[in-house]
C-alpha positions in Angstrom: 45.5 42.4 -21.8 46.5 41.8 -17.9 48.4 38.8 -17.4 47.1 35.6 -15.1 48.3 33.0 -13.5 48.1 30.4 -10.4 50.1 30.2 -7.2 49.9 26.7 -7.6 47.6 23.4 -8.5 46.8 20.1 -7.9 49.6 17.2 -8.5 48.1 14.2 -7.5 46.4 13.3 -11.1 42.5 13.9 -12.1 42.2 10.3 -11.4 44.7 9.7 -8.3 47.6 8.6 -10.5 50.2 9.8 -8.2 48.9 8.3 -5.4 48.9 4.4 -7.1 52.4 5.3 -8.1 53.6 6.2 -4.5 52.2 3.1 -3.1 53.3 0.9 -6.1 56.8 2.0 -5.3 56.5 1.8 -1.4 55.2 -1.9 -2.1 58.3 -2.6 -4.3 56.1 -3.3 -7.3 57.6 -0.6 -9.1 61.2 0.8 -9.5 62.0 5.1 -8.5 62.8 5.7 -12.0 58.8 4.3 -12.6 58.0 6.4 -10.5 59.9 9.8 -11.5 58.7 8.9 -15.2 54.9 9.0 -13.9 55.7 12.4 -11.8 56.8 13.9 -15.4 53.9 12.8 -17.2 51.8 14.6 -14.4 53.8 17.6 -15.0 53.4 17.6 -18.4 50.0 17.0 -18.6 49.3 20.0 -15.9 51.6 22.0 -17.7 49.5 21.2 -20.9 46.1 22.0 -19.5 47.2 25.4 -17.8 48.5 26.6 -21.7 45.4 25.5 -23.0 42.9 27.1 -20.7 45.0 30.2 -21.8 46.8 31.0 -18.4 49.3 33.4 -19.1 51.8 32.9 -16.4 52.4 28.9 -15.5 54.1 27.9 -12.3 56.5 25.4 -12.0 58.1 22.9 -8.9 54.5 22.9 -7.7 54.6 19.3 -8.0 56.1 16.9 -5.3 56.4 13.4 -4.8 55.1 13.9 -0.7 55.2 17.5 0.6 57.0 21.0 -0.6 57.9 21.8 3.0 60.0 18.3 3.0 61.3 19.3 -0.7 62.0 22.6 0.2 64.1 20.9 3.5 66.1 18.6 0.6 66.8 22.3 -1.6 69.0 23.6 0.9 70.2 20.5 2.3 68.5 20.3 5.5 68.7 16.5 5.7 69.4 15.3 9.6 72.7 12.7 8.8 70.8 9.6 10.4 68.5 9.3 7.4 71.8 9.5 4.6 72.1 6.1 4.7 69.0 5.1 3.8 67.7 3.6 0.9 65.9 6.4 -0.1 66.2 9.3 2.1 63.5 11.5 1.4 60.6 9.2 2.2 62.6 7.9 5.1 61.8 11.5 6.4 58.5 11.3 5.5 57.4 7.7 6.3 60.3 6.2 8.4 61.8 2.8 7.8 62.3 0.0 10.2 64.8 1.4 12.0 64.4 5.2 11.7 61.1 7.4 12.8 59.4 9.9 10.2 59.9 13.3 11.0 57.4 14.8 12.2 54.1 15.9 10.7 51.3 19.1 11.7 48.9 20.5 9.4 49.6 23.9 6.9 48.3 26.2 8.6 44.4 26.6 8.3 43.8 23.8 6.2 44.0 19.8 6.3 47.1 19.2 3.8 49.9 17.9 6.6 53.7 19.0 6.1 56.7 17.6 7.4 58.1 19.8 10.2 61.9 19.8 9.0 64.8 19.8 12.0 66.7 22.5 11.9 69.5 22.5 15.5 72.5 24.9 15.6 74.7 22.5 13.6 72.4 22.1 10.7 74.6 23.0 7.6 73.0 24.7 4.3 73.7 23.9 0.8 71.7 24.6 -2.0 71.0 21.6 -3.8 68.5 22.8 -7.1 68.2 19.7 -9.0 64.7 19.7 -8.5 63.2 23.3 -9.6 66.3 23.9 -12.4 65.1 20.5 -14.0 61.2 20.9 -14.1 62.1 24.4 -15.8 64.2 22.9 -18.4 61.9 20.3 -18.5 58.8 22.7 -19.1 60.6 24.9 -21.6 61.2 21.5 -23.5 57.5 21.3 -23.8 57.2 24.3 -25.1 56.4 26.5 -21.9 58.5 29.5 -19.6 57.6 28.8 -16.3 58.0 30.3 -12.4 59.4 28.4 -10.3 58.2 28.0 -6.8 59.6 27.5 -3.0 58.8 27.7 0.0 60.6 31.5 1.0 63.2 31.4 3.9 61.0 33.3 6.5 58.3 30.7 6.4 60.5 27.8 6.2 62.4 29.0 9.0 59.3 29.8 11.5 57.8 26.3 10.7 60.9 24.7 11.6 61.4 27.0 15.0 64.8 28.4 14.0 64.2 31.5 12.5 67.4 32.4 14.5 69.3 30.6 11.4 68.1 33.3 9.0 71.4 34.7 7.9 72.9 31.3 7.3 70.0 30.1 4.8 69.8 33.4 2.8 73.1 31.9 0.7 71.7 29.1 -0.7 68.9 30.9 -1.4 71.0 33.5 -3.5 72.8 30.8 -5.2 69.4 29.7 -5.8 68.2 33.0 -7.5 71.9 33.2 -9.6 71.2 29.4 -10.9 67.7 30.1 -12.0 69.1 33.9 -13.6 71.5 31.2 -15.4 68.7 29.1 -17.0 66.8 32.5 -18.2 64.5 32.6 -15.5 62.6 35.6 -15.5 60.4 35.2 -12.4 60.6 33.2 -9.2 57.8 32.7 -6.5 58.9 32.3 -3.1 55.8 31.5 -1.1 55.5 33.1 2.8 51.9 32.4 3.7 53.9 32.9 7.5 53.6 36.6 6.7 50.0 36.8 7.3 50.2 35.2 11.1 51.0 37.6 14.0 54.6 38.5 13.6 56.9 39.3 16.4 59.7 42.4 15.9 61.7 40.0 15.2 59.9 37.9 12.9 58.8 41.3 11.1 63.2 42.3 10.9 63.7 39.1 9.6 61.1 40.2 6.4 62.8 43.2 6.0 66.4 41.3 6.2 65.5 38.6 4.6 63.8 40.5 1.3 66.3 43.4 1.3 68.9 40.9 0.7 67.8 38.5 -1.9 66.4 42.0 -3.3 69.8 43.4 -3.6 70.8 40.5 -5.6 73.1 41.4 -8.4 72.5 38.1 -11.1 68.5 37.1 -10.3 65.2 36.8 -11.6 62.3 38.9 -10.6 61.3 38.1 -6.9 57.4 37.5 -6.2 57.1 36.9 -2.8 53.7 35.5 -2.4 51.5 35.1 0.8 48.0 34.0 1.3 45.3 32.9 3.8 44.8 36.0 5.0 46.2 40.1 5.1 49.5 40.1 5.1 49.2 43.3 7.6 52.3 45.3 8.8 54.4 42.3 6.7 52.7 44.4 3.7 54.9 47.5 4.3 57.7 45.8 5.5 57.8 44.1 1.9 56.8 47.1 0.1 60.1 48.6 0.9 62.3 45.7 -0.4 63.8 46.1 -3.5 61.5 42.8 -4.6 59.5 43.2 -7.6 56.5 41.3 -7.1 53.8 41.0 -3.9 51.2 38.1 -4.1 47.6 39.5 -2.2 45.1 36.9 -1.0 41.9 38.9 -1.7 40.2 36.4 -0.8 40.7 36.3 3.1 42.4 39.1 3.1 41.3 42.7 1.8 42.6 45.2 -0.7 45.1 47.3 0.7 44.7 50.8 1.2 49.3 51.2 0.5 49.7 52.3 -2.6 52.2 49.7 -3.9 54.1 51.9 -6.4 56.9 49.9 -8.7 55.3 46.7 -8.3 53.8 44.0 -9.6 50.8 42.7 -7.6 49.7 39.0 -8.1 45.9 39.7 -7.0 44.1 36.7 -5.7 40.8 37.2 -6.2 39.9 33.8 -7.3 39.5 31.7 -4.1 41.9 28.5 -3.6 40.3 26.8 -0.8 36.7 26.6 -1.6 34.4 25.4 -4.9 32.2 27.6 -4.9 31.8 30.0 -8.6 33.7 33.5 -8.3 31.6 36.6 -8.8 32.8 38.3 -11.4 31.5 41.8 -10.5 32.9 41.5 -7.0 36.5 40.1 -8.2 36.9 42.8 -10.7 36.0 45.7 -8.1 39.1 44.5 -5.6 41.0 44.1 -8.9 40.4 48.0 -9.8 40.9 48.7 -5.7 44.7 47.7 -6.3 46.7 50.3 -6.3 50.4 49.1 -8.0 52.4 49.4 -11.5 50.6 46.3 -12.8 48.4 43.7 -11.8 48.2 40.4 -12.5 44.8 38.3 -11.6 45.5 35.4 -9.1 44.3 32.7 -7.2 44.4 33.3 -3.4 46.8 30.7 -3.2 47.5 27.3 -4.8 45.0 25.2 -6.0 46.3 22.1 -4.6 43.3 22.5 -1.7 40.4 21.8 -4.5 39.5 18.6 -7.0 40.7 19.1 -10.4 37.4 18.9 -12.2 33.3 19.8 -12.0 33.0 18.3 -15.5 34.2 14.9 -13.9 31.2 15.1 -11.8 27.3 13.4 -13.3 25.8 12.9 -10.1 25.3 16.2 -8.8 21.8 18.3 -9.1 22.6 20.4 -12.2 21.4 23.7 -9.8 24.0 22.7 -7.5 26.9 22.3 -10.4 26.0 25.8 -12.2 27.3 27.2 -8.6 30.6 25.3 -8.4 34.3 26.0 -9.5 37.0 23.5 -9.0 40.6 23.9 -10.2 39.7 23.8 -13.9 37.1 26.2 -13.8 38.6 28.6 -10.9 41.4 29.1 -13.7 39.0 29.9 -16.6 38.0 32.3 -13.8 41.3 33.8 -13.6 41.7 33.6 -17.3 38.1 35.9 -17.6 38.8 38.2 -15.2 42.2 39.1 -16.7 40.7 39.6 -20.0 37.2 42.0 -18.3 40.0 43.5 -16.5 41.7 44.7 -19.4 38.7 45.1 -21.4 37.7 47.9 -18.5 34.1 45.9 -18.6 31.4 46.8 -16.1 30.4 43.4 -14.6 26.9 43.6 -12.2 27.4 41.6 -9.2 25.7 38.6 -8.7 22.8 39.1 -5.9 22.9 35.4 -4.6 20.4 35.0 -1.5 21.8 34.8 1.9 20.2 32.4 3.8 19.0 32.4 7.3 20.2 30.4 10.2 18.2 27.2 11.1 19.2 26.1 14.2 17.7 24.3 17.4 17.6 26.7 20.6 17.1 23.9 22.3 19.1 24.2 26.1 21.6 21.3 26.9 21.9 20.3 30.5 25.7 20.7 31.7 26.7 17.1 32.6 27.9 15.9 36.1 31.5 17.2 37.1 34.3 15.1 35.9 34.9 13.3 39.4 31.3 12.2 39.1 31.4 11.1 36.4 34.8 9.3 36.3 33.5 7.6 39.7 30.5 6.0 37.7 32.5 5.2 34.7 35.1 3.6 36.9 32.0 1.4 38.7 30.2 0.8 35.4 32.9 -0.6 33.1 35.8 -2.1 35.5 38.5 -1.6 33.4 42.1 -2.1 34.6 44.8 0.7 34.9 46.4 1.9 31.4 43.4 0.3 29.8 44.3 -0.1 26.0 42.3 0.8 23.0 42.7 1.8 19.2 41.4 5.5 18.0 38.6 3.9 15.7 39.3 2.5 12.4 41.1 -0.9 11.2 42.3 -2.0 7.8 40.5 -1.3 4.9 41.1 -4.6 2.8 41.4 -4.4 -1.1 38.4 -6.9 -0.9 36.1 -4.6 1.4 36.8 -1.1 -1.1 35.9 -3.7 -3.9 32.7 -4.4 -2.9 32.0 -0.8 -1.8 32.9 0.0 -5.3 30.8 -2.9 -6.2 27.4 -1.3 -4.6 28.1 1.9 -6.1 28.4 0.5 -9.7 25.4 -1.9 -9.0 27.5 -5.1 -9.6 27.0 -6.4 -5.7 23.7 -6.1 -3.9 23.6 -4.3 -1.0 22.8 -7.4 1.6 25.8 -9.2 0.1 27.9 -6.1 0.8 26.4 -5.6 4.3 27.4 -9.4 5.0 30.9 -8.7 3.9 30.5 -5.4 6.3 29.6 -8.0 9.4 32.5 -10.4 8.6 34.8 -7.4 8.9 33.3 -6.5 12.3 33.6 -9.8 13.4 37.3 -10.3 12.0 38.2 -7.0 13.8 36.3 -7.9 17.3 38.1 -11.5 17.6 41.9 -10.0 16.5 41.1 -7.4 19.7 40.2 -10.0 21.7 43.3 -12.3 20.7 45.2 -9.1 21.7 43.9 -8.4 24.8 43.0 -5.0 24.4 40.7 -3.2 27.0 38.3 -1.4 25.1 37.6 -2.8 21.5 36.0 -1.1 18.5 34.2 -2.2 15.5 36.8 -1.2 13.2 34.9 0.7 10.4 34.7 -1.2 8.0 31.3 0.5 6.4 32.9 3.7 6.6 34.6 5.0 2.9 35.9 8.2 5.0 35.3 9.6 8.5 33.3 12.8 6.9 32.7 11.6 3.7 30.6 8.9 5.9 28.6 11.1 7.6 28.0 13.1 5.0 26.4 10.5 2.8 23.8 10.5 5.6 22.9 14.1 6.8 20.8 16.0 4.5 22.4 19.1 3.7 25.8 17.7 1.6 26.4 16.3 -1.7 29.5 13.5 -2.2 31.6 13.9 -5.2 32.6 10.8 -7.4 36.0 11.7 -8.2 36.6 15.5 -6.2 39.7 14.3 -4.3 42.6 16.2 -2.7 45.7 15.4 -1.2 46.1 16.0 2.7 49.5 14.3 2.8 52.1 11.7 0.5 49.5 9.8 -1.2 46.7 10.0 1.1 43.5 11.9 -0.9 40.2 12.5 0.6 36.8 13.4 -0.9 35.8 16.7 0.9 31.9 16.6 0.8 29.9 20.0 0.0 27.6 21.8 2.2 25.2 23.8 0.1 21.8 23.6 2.9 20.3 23.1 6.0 21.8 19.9 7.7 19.6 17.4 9.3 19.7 13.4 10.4 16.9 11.9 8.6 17.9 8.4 10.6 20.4 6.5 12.8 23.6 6.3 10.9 26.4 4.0 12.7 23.9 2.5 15.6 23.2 -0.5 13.7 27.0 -1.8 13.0 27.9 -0.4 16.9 25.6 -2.3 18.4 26.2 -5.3 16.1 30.1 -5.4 17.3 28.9 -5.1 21.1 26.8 -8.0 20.8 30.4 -10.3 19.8 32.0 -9.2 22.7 31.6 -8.7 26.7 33.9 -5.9 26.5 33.0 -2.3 25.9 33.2 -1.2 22.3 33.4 2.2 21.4 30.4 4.1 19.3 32.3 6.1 16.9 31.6 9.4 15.6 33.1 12.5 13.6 33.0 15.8 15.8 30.7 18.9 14.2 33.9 20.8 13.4 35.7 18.3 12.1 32.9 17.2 9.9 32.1 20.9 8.6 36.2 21.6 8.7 36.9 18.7 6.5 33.8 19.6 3.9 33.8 22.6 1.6 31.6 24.7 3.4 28.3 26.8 2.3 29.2 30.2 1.2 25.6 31.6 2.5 25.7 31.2 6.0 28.5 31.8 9.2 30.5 29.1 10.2 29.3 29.0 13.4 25.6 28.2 12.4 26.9 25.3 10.0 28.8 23.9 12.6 26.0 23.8 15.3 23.6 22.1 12.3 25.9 19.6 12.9 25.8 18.9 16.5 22.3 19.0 16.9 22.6 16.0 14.1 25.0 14.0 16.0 23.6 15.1 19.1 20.8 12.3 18.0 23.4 9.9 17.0 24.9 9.9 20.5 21.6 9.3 22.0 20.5 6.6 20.2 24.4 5.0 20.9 23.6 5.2 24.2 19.9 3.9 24.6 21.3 1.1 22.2 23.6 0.3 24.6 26.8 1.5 24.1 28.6 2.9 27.1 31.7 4.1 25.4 31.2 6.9 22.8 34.0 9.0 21.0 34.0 11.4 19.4 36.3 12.7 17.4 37.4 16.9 16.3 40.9 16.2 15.2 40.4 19.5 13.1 39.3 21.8 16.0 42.9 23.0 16.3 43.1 23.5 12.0 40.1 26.0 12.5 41.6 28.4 15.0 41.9 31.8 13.1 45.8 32.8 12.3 45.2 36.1 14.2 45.3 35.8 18.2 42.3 38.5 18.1 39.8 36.4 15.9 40.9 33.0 18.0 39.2 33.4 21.8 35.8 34.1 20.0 36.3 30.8 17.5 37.2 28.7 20.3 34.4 29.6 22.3 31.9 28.6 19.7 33.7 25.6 18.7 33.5 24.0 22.2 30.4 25.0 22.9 29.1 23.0 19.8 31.0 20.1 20.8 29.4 19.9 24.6 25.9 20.5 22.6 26.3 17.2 20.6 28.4 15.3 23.6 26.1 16.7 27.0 23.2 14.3 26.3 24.4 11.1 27.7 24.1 9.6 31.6 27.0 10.2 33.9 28.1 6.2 33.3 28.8 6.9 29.6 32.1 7.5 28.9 32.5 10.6 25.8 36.4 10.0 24.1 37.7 12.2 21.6 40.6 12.3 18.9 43.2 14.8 17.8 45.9 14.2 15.8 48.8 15.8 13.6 47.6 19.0 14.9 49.8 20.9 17.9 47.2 20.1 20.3 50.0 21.5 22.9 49.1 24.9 21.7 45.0 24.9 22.6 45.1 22.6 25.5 42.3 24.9 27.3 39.8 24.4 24.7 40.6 20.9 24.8 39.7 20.9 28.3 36.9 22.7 27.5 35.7 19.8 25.6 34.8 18.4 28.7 35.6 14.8 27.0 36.0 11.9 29.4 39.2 10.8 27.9 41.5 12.6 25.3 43.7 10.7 22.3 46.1 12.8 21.1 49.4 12.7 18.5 52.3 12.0 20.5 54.8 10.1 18.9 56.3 12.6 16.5 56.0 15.3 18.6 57.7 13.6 22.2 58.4 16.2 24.5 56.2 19.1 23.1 52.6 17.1 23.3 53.9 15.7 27.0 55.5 19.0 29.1 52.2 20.5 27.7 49.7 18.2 28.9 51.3 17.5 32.8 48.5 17.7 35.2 45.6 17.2 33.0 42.7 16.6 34.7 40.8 13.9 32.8 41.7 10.6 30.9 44.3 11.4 29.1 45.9 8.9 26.0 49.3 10.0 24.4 49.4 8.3 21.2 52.4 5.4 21.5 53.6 4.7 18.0 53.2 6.7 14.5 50.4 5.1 12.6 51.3 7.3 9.7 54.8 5.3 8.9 54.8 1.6 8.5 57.1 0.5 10.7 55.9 -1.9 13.5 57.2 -0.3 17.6 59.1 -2.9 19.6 57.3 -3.3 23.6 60.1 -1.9 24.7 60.0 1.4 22.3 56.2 1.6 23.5 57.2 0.9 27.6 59.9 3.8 27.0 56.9 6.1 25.9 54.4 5.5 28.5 56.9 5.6 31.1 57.4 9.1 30.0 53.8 9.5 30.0 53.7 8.3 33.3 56.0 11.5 34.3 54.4 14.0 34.0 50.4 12.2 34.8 49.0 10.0 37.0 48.8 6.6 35.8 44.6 6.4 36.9 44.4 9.0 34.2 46.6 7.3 31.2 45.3 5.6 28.5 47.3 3.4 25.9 46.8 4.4 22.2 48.0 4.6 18.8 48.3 8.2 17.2 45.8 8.0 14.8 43.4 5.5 13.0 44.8 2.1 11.4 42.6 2.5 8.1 46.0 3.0 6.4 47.9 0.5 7.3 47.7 -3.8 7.2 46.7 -6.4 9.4 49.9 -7.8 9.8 51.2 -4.4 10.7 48.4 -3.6 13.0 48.7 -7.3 14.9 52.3 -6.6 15.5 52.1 -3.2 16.5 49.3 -3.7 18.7 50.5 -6.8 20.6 53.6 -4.9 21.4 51.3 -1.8 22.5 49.6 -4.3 25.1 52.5 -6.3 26.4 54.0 -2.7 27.6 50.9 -2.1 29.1 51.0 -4.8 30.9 54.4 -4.5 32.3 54.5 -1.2 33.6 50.9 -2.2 35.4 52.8 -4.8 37.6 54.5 -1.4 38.5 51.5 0.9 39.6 
């Protein structure tokens, strides 16, 4: 029988539990060895599960208490000396404390699960510290199971952290590494290089060939699978198939199978899909599997499993038509399990001959809207703000008492009027701190809103909620990705009501807020049935009508938001020109609709908005948010000489330390380098859903009292 197994899975617990332990400990509620206790009963119970769905191959240091980029960082001792002292150092990389900033954070590659970029300089020293992955394998093979353990391989680790110039000097502790894990019996390690599958540079492409033939030559190791995914590992493939290591992981998913004949090794064949729900066809899979030319094959996921819920069965209010299509993590690896065993079997499998549906979208024109000047000139006349006029990005704190109640509605304990009074109360509550603050541009805080999709969602035909279909996207922050699975329309005004509701508590703009097309399809599992592309403009056209209905309601300030359009750029260069053209085009179709006077915001955040600054002009957005305050100098020498409104995010929203004024005054005058201060707006980096009044008063008043220094200076 072929052997199967899973790059990697979910950690966070079928019912969040990691995330309640994360926060309990963050709070103080809870002690780290609380915490470490529920991490191994996770572990255990995944462990557990895997055995019993008959996986033949399990994986092991999968699991992390915030991010495997940031453990990986802790591995070989790539700790920056200012966060040693700390009480705990490895969240004061991840969150901060009161005195030190997070490192910072961008998203994995195509997807919306963040990592912490680590800081590697010149004088970073290496050494290997392997408490981590030696003690969940002894800790497995307690339990009764031999497992592979996983890290993040030195190529990828190295080009995330921009010092792939260091190669030579990390290669040791990742040999002693290898020689520990030979010491504890292992017989196979993963080292995961999904940086193999981007466009490699010579000497990205030598430093595979270095990297491998070295760890390859080995003399005390396990077997090596270096495993890559999210696409075709192109001339990486070669470059791999002459290194001594023994195992290649394929994404067959994304990528194709390859016409090299992989002689002497084993090849870990993801034909089971990792980043979406939908079922596997079994016919298809099994045809790449007998495409695979190599000494033995073992049936795969594409890559981990950490991007999907744990469970379908968890779900009883989807249509049963729609669950008989669906595979999450539990089901995707009796897939795996299946396919090994047909595989073996040498079973003919037909191919399943699902329909594929037909675009159904609007060729309705859009006017082009007035040149920026034109409209900047209107806007200026029209709401009177004064220079570095301050605002928030959208949301405000979501209260234990308001996710009670929503909970509350959903069970059918609390009426919905009742709810919808506590929903105003909110609004108000949000409007009058604003005012208190003096902040230029107010917003009605959110408080209706479970989820910037999932919210959306709930109201477009077209998608289907899950009750309990979480994943992690960073530490212990899960969302609910909604489904696509048809046609999407906007049966009725969705956020005019509570818009126009905080407008009429205040005579200062407030900000109609909306979720981009992208970001909303990018942020959902998509259909399977149709291009991207058409999905995406389904999705315009539907909040196309929201924005016009903001507007004739009243509302003169509308954002937004595509903090995802950068996560959907294609790894390759060649595929990214004809994405980015499509993307922005959809976003001027739902945006072009409004009167010169009405000023169109957007949002992007935690994802290197430095490196598609033309498409974000594209956008044609009155004024531009962006992530700035872990990424400094990168987001600011990029964006000198923009040409619109322009808002560098002051402080991290992400940690929960509060800025001081003068931290925020040091920022804007930076700011106000490299633009001209009729352009800047003043801004956290992100939404404040996250974080808690007190921490949002604080941080906010110290936001407008720099503003209103350096305007006595303009």
């Amino acid at each position: 029988m072929s052997s199967s197994t899973v790059l990697g899975y979910p950690r966070i617990g079928p019912n969040r539990e990691l995330k309640r332990a994360l926060e309990s400990y963050w709070d103080g509620r809870t002690t780290r060895r609380d915490l470490e206790e529920e991490g191994a009963r996770l572990r255990a119970a995944t462990w557990g599960r895997l055995a019993g769905l008959g996986l033949g191959e399990l994986p092991s240091n999968t699991f992390s208490f915030y991010d495997q980029v940031l453990d990986t960082a802790v591995l070989l001792g790539a700790v920056p000396e200012r966060y040693l002292a700390a009480d705990d150092p490895y969240f004061a990389m991840a969150r901060g404390t009161d005195g030190l900033a997070p490192l910072r954070m961008t998203k994995w590659f195509d997807t919306n699960y963040h990592y912490i970029v680590p800081e590697i300089g010149p004088k970073t020293v290496f050494t290997l510290d392997a408490a981590k992955p030696l003690a969940e394998v002894r800790e497995a093979r307690a339990l009764g199971h031999e497992t592979r353990p996983v890290v993040v391989g030195p190529v990828t680790f190295l080009s995330l952290s921009g010092a792939l110039e260091r190669l030579e000097d990390v290669l040791g502790p990742y040999e002693e590494l290898l020689a520990a894990l030979a010491r504890e019996e292992v017989a196979w390690v993963q080292l995961d290089e999904p940086a193999l599958v981007t466009d490699l540079t010579p000497a990205q492409l030598d430093a595979v060939r270095a990297a491998y033939s070295r760890l390859g030559a080995a003399p005390d190791r396990p077997k090596i699978l270096v495993a890559s995914y999210f696409g075709d590992l192109g001339p990486a493939l070669p470059a791999l198939a002459a290194t001594p290591v023994e195992g290649i992981g394929l994404d067959l998913v994304r990528g194709s199978v390859p016409e090299l004949a992989l002689d002497g090794k084993t090849v870990f064949a993801g034909v089971v899909s990792g980043r979406d729900v939908w079922r596997t066809d079994p016919g298809r899979a099994l045809e790449k599997l007998r495409g695979v030319r190599a000494d033995r094959i073992v049936v795969s996921t594409s890559c981990s499993l950490q991007h999907v819920p744990y469970d379908v069965a968890a779900e009883d209010g989807l249509e049963p038509a729609l669950v008989a299509r669906l595979a999450f993590a539990e089901q995707k690896v009796a897939e795996v399990v299946e396919l090994a065993r047909l595989l073996a079997d040498g079973a003919a499998v037909p191919f399943d001959e699902a329909p594929v549906a037909a675009a159904s979208v609007s060729q309705e024109a859009r006017p082009a809207r007035s040149p920026y000047p034109v409209r900047a000139a209107a806007q200026a006349g029209h709401l009177n703000l004064p220079p570095l006029p301050t605002t928030t990005i959208g949301s405000f704190p979501q209260t234990g008492e308001l996710r009670a109640a929503r909970a509350g509605v959903v069970a059918g304990a609390l009426a919905e009027d009742d709810y919808e009074k506590l929903v105003e109360r909110e609004i108000e509550h949000a409007i009058q701190v604003q005012e208190d603050l003096g902040l230029d541009v107010l917003v009605h805080g959110e408080p209706e809103r479970n989820d910037m999709v999932q919210y959306f969602a709930e109201h477009l035909d077209g998608f289907a909620v899950t009750k309990n279909g979480w994943v992690q996207s960073y530490g212990s922050r899960c969302t609910r990705p909604p489904i696509i699975h048809g046609d999407v329309r906007r049966p009725a005004p969705i956020t005019v009501r509570w818009s126009t509701y905080a407008q009429s508590l205040t005579d200062r703009p407030v900000k109609g807020m909306l979720t981009g097309p992208v970001t909303i399809v990018a942020w959902s599992f998509d259909r399977d049935d149709l291009p991207q592309r058409d999905v995406v403009f389904q999705v315009a056209d539907a909040i196309a009508e929201e924005v016009r209905d903001l507007e004739a309601a009243g509302l003169s300030v509308i954002q937004v938001d595509e903090p995802a359009l950068r996560e959907l750029l294609p790894l390759r260069a060649a595929e990214q020109p004809a994405y980015l053209e499509w993307a922005v085009a959809a976003y001027r179709r739902a945006t072009s609709v409004v009167a010169d006077r009405t000023q169109i915001h957007t949002h992007l955040c935690y994802s290197d908005a430095d490196q598609i600054l033309a498409a974000i002009d594209g956008l044609d957005a009155d004024v531009t948010t962006i992530e700035s305050a872990r990424s400094g100098r990168r987001i600011l020498d990029a964006v000198s000489g923009y040409s619109r409104g322009l808002g560098p995010g002051v402080y991290d929203i992400h940690s929960p330390r509060v800025p001081s004024a003068d931290e925020v005054e040091e920022r804007l005058a930076a700011t106000l380098k490299v633009l001209p201060g009729d352009r800047v707006w003043v801004n956290p980096d992100c939404g404040l859903k996250t974080r808690t009044y007190a921490q949002v008063e604080a941080s906010l008043g110290n936001v407008v009292e720099a503003a209103r220094r350096l305007r006595a200076t303009l």
